[in-house]
C-alpha positions in Angstrom: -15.9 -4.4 -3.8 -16.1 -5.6 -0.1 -13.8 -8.2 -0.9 -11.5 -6.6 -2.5 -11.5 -4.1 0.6 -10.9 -6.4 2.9 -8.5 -8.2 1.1 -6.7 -5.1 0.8 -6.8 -4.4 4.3 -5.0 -7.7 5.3 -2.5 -7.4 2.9 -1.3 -3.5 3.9 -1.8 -4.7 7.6 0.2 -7.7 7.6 3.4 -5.1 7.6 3.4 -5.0 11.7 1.8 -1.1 11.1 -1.9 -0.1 11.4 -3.1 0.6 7.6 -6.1 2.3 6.3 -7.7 3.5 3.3 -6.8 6.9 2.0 -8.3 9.6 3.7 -9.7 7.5 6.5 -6.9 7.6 9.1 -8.9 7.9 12.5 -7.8 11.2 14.2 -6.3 9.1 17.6 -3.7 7.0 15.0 -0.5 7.2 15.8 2.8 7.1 13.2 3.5 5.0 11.4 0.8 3.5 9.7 0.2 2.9 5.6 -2.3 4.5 3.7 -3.4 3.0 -0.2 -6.1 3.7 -2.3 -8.9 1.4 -2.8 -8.9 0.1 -6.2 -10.8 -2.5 -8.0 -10.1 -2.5 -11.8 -12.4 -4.2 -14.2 -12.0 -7.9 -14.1 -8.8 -8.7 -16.4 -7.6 -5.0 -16.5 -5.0 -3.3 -14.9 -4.7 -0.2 -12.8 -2.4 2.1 -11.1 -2.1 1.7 -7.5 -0.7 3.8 -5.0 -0.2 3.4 -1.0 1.9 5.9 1.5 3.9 4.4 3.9 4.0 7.5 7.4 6.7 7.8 9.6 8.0 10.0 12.2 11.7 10.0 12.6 14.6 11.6 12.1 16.5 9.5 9.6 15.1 7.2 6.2 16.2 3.8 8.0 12.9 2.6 9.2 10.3 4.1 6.5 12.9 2.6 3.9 13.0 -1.1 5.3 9.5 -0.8 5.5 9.2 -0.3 1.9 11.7 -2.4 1.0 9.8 -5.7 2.5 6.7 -4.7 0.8 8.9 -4.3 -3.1 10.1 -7.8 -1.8 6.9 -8.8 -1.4 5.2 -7.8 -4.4 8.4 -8.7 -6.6 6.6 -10.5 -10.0 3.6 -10.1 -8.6 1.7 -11.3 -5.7 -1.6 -12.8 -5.5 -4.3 -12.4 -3.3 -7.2 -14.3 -2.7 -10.6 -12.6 -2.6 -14.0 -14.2 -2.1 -14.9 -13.4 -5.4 -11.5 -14.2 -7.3 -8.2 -12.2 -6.9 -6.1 -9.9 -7.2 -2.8 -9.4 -8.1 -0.3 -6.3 -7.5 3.4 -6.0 -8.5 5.9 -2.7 -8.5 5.5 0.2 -10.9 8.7 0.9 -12.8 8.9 4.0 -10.3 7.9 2.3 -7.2 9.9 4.4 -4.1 9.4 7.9 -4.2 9.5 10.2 -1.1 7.6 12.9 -0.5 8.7 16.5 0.7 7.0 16.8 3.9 5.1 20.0 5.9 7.8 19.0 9.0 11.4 17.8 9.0 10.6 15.2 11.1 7.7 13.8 9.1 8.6 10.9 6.0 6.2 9.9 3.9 6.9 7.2 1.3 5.0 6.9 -2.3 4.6 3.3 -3.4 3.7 3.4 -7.0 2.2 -0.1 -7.8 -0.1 -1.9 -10.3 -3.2 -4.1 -9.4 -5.2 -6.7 -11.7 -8.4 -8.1 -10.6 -10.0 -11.4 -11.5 -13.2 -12.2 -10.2 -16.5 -14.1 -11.1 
């Protein structure tokens, strides 16, 4: 699973934002950043996958672009290299959602994706 992790880890952070796991945001982070679950399906299955993209702002521009260069990204499917195998993670059929937030200036983006391990 630590590979998988970190592997995860690079990939979300190699958007130009901070990213962390799900419920692990440090209190001192600032928007935006990208949360995502931590998922590591059985080798040769496949799971749902979901990540948050966090913005503060008063318009969609930014927190959409964002999420747009990820979807391009993971467009057929990308690969990943772990130190145990690999993963791969594509789009969901639903992949953008957004999500009402507590404030108006607050957008959070739902990335619906799935992930397939292979490992040794």
């Amino acid at each position: 699973m630590t590979n998988t992790a970190r592997a995860l880890q690079a990939f979300f952070s190699s958007f130009g934002i901070p990213a962390y796991v799900e419920n692990t945001v440090p209190d001192e982070a600032a928007l935006p950043y990208i949360t995502y679950e931590l998922v590591r399906p059985d080798r040769l299955r496949q799971a749902a996958f979901r990540a948050r993209i966090w913005y503060r702002d008063t318009s969609f521009v930014a927190i959409t672009a964002k999420a747009d260069a990820i979807r391009r990204t993971i467009e057929g499917g990308y690969s990943i290299k772990t130190g145990d195998g690999a993963l791969r993670i594509w789009p969901d059929d639903n992949f953008l959602q957004f999500q009402p937030p507590d404030e108006p200036e607050l957008k959070i983006a739902y990335l619906s994706m799935i992930i397939e391990t292979d490992y040794s």
